[in-house]
C-alpha positions in Angstrom: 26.1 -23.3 38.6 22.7 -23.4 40.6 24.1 -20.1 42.2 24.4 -18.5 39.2 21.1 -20.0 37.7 19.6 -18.6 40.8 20.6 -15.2 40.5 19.5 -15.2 36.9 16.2 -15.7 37.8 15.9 -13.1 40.8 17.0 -10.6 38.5 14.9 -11.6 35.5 11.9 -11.3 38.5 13.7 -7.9 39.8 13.1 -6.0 35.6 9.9 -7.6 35.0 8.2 -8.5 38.1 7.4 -11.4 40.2 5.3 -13.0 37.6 6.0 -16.2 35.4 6.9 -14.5 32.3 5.2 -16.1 28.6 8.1 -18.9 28.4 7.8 -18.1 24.6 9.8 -15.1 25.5 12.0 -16.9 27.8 15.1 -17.4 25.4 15.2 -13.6 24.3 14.9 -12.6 28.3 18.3 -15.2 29.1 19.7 -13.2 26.3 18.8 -9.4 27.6 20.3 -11.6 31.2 23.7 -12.2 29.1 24.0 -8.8 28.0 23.5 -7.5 31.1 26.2 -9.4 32.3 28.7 -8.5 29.4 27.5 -4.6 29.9 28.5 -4.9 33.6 31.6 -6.9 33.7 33.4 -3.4 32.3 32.5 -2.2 35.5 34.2 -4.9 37.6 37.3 -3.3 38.2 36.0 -0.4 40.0 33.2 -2.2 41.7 32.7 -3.3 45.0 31.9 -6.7 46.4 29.5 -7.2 48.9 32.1 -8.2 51.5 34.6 -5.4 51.3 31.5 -2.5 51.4 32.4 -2.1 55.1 36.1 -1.1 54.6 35.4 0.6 51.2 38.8 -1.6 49.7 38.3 -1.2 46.0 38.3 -5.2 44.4 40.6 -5.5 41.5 39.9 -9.2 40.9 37.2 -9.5 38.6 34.3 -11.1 41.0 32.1 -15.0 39.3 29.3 -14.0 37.5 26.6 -14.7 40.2 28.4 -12.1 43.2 27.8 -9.1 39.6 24.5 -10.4 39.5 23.7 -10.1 43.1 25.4 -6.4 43.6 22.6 -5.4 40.6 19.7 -6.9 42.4 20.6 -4.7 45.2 20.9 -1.7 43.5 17.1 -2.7 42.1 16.0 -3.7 45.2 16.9 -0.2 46.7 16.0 1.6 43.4 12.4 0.4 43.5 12.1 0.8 47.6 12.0 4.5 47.1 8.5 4.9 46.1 8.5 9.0 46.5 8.5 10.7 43.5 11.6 12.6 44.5 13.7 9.6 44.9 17.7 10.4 43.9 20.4 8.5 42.7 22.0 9.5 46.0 19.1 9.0 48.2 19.1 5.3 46.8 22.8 5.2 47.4 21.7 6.2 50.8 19.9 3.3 51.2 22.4 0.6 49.8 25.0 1.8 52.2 22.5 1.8 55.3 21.6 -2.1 54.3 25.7 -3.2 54.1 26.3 -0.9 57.5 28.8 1.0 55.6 30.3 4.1 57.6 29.5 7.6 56.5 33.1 8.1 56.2 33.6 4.7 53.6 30.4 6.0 51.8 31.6 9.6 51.4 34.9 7.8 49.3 32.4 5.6 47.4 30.0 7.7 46.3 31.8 8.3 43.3 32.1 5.1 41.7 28.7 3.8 43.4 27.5 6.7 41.5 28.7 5.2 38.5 27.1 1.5 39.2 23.9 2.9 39.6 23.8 5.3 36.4 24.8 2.0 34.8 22.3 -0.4 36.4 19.0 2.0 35.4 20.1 2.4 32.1 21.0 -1.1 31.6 17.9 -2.8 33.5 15.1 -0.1 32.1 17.1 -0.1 28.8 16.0 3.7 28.7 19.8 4.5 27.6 23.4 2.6 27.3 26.0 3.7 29.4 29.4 3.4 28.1 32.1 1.6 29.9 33.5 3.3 32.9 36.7 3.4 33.0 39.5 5.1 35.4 40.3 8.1 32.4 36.2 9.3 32.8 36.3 12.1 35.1 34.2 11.5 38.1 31.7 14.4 37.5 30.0 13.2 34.6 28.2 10.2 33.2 29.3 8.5 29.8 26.6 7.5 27.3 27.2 5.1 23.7 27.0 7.6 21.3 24.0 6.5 18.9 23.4 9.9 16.6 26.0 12.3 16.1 23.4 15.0 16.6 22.8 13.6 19.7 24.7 14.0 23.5 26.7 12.1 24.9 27.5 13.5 28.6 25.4 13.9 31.6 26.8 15.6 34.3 26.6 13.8 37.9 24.8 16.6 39.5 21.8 14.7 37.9 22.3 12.7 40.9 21.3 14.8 43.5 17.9 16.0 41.9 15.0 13.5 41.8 15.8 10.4 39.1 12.5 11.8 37.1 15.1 14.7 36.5 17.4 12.1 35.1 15.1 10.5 32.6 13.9 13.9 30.9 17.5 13.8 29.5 16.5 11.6 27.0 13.4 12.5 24.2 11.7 9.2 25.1 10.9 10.3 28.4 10.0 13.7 28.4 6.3 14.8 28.6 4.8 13.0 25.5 2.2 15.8 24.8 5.3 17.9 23.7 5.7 15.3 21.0 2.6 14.8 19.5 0.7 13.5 22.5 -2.8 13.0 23.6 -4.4 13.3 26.7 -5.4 9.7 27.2 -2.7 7.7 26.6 -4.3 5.1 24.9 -5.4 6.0 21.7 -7.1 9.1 20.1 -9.6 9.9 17.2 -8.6 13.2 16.4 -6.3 14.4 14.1 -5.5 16.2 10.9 -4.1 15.7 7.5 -0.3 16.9 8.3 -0.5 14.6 11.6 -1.7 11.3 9.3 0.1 8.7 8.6 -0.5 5.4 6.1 1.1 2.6 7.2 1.8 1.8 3.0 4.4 4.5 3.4 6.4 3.0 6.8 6.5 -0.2 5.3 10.4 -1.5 5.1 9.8 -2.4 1.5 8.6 1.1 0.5 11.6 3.0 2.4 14.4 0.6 1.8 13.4 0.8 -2.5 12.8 5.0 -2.3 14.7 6.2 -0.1 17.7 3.4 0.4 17.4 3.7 4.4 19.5 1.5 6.1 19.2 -0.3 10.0 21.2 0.0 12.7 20.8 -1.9 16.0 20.8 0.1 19.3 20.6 -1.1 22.9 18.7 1.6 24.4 14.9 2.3 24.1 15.5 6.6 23.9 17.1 5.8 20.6 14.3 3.7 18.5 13.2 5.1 15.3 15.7 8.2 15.7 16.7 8.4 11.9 19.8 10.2 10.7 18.9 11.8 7.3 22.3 12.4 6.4 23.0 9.0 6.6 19.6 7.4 5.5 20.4 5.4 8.8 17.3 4.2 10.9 18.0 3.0 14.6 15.7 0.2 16.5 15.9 -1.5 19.2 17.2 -4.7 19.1 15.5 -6.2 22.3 12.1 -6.5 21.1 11.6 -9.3 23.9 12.2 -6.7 26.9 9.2 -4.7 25.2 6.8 -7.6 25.2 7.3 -8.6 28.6 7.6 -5.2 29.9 4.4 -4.6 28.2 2.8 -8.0 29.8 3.9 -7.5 33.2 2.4 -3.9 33.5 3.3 -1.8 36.3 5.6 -5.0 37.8 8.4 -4.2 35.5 11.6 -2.3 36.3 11.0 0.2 33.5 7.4 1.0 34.7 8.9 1.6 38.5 11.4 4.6 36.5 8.8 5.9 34.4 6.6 6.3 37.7 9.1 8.1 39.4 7.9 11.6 37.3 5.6 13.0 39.3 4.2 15.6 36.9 3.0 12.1 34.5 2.4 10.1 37.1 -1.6 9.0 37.0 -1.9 10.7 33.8 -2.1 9.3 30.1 -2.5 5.7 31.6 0.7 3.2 32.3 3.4 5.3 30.5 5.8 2.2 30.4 2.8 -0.5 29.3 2.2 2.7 26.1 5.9 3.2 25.5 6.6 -0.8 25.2 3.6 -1.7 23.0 4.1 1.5 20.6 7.9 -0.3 19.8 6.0 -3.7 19.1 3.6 -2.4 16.9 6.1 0.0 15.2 8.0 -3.4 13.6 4.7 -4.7 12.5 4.9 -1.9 10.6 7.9 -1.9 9.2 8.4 -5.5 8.6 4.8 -7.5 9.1 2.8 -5.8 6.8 3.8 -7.3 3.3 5.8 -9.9 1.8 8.5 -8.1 0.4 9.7 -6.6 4.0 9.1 -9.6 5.3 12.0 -11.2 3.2 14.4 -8.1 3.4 13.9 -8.7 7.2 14.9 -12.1 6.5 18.2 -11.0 5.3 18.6 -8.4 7.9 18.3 -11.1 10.5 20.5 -12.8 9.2 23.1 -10.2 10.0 21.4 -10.2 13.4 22.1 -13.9 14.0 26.5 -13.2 13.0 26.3 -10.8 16.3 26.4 -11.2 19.7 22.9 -10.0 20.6 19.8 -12.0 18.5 16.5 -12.0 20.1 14.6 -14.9 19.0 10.9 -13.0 19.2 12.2 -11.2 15.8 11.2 -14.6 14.4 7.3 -14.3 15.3 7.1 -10.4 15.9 8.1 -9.2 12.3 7.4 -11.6 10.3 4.4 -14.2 11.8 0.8 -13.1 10.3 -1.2 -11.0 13.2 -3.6 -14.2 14.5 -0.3 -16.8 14.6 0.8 -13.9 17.1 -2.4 -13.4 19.2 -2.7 -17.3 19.3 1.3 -17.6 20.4 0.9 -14.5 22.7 -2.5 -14.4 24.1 -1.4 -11.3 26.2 -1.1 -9.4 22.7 -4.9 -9.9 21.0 -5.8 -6.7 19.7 -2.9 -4.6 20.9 -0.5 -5.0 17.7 -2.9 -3.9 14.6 -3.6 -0.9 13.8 -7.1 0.5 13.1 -6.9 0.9 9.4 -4.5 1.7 6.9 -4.5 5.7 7.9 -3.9 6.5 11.1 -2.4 9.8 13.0 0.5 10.5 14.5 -1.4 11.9 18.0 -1.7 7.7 18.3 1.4 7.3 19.1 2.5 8.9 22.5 6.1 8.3 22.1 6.4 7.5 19.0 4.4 9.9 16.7 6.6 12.4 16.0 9.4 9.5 14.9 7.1 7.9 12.4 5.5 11.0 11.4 9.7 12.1 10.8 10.3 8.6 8.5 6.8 9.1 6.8 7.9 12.5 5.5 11.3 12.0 4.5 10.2 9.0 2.4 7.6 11.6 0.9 10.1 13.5 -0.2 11.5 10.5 -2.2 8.5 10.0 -4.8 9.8 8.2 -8.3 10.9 9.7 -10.8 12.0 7.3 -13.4 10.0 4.4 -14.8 11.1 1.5 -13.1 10.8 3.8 -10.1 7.2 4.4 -11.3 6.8 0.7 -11.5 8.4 -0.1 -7.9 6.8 2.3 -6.6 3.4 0.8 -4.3 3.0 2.9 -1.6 0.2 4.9 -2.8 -2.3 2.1 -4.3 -4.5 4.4 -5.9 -1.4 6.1 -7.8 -0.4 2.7 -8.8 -3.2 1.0 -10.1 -4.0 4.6 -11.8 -0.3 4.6 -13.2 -0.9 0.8 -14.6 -4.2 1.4 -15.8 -2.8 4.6 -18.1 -0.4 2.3 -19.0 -2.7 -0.4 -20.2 -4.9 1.8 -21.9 -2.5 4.6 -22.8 -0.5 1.4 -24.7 -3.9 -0.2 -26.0 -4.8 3.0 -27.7 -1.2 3.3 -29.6 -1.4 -0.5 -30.6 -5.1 0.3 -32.0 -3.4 3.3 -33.6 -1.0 1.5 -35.2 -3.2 -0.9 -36.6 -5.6 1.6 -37.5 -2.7 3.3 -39.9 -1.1 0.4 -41.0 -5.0 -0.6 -42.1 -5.1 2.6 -44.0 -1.8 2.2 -45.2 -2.3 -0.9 -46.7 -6.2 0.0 -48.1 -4.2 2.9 -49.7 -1.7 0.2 -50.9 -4.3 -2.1 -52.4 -6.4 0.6 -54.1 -3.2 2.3 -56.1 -2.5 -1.2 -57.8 -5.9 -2.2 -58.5 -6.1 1.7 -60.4 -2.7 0.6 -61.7 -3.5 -2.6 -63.1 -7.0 -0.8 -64.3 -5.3 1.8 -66.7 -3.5 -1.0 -68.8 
């Protein structure tokens, strides 16, 4: 058990750096721990133990928890060794075999499935993508990803693994070069921007989409896929380790994800810490959605308590989406002044990663506007439409209840006159 408690630990220090993490986080990091575990164990038939590396015999018995554990620190350790930005897959391969004395002969039959472990270990430890389970039916020239969108791939070919691992990471949206989605040169915030790139955060409340636009959630492991939203299906994907964001995002350039994100040369230096940007965007895109009024407060109530009936809850949801702004920055002093944003109207060019998602949601929900009364009176994301729509109401209704009065008045003066000139002629 202390073995096992051990290598939980090391690999907890191995993602997110050497650093005491904020213990508040602690229960959703033993959770991302668990599901790395679970994600791995798939792998255990085709894995290799530590002490059969030197005579390359496959292990069919599935290894205790702790000797998994140890085989991904290596892979880390080796990963994150290989500080040139041309670092490959292979080249870390390379490095693994050289540290268990392997022969070049063993290596040459391992490569394949070590191939495999790694492609598995970056995705699941950087949580950039999920690989699916490997399994002996997936031919041993490409790599298997969970399909999250239809729309979306769901292949990468092992060649990937020859070319530096930056090469690997532009397969997925998320990590291409964020100017090409909206970006700005800074990385940490910008002041320009024009009336098509705004955004009002009234409009990407949960509240406002869920009553106009009936969207619905779905959890996703893998960071490439928050906020992609299927318009067919009115179906909006987050990610469902918000806890990996925040200590990602407090750990800086210490974390596992920040050690990937460095390897692209052509962004490295430039726009600030991408992985420190990419981690605090996702935080402050479920303020957002949930943390900016009551009502999607309370329908994120109900959605987590779907979250609690599966396997994967992250306790941080608690505070994140639905504690007000200063109980945060008080809980998480590491967060003051990094999850609000400036205003009510902001611009999509904010958002390095992430504007072109939200700017995606914002419009769709535009297209959505009420046409019916009740949608009329559910209908708040525009305050000054609302009030405006309320005040015609109240006035628009006082004038036809003066009107009324005013005939029935007439009516009844008309009423009143004819019997008096009645009554008169007898």
């Amino acid at each position: 058990m202390e073995d096992l408690r051990g290598s939980r630990q090391r690999l907890l220090e191995a993602v997110f750096g050497p650093q005491v993490v904020d213990h508040n986080l602690y229960r959703g990091l033993q959770m991302f721990v668990d599901y790395t575990e679970h994600s791995l164990s798939g792998l255990n038939a085709q894995r290799y133990r530590h002490d059969s590396l030197n005579t390359g015999q496959q292990i069919t018995q599935e290894p205790p928890p702790e000797d998994l554990l140890e085989t991904v620190l290596l892979l880390i350790e080796c990963l994150k060794e290989l500080q040139e930005p041309r670092t490959s897959i292979d080249n870390a391969l390379d490095r693994v075999f050289a540290k268990t004395g392997v022969t070049s002969d063993v290596s040459k039959n391992m490569q394949p499935i070590a191939r495999q472990d790694m492609f598995a270990v970056i995705g699941i430890c950087s949580m950039i993508y999920q690989p699916a389970s490997f399994s002996q039916s997936t031919p041993a020239s490409i790599f298997r990803l969970v399909q999250t969108d239809p729309s979306r791939y769901s292949t990468i070919s092992t060649d990937v693994c020859r070319r530096p691992l930056f090469a690997l990471l532009r397969e997925f949206e998320m990590m291409r070069d964020p100017h090409s989605q909206l970006g700005y040169p800074n990385g940490e915030g910008g002041t320009s921007g024009n009336h098509n790139d705004a955004l009002t955060s009234s409009n990407l409340s949960f509240s406002a989409l869920k009553e106009s636009c009936r969207i619905e959630i779905e959890w996703t492991m893998s960071l490439d896929a928050h906020l992609i939203f299927n318009t067919d299906s009115k179906t909006l994907h987050l990610f469902r380790f918000p806890s990996y964001c925040a200590a990602a995002h407090l750990n800086g350039s210490d974390s596992f994800l920040a050690s990937m994100m460095a390897k692209d040369s052509s962004a490295l230096n430039q726009g600030g810490p991408k992985a420190e940007c990419l981690s605090r965007e996702i935080l402050l895109s479920y303020r957002l959605l949930f943390a900016q009024d009551r009502k999607s407060r309370r329908l994120f109530s109900r959605l987590r308590n779907d979250l609690r009936m599966q396997s994967w809850y992250d306790p941080f949801f608690e505070d994140l989406c639905t504690a007000k702004l200063e109980t945060l920055e008080t809980r998480y002093k590491g967060f003051r002044g990094k999850l609000d944003p400036e205003g009510s109207v902001f611009y999509a060019s904010e958002f390095r990663f992430l504007g072109k998602r939200l700017l995606k949601l914002q419009q769709f929900g535009e297209r959505h506007r009420p046409r019916k009364l009740m949608e009329f009176y559910r209908d708040k994301r525009d305050s000054e439409k609302y009030f405006t729509f309320w005040a015609v109401i109240w006035i628009g209704g006082a004038s036809i209840v003066l009107s009324i009065m005013q005939l029935l008045l007439g009516a009844a003066q008309v009423a009143i006159a004819h019997k008096q000139l009645t009554s008169g002629s007898r």
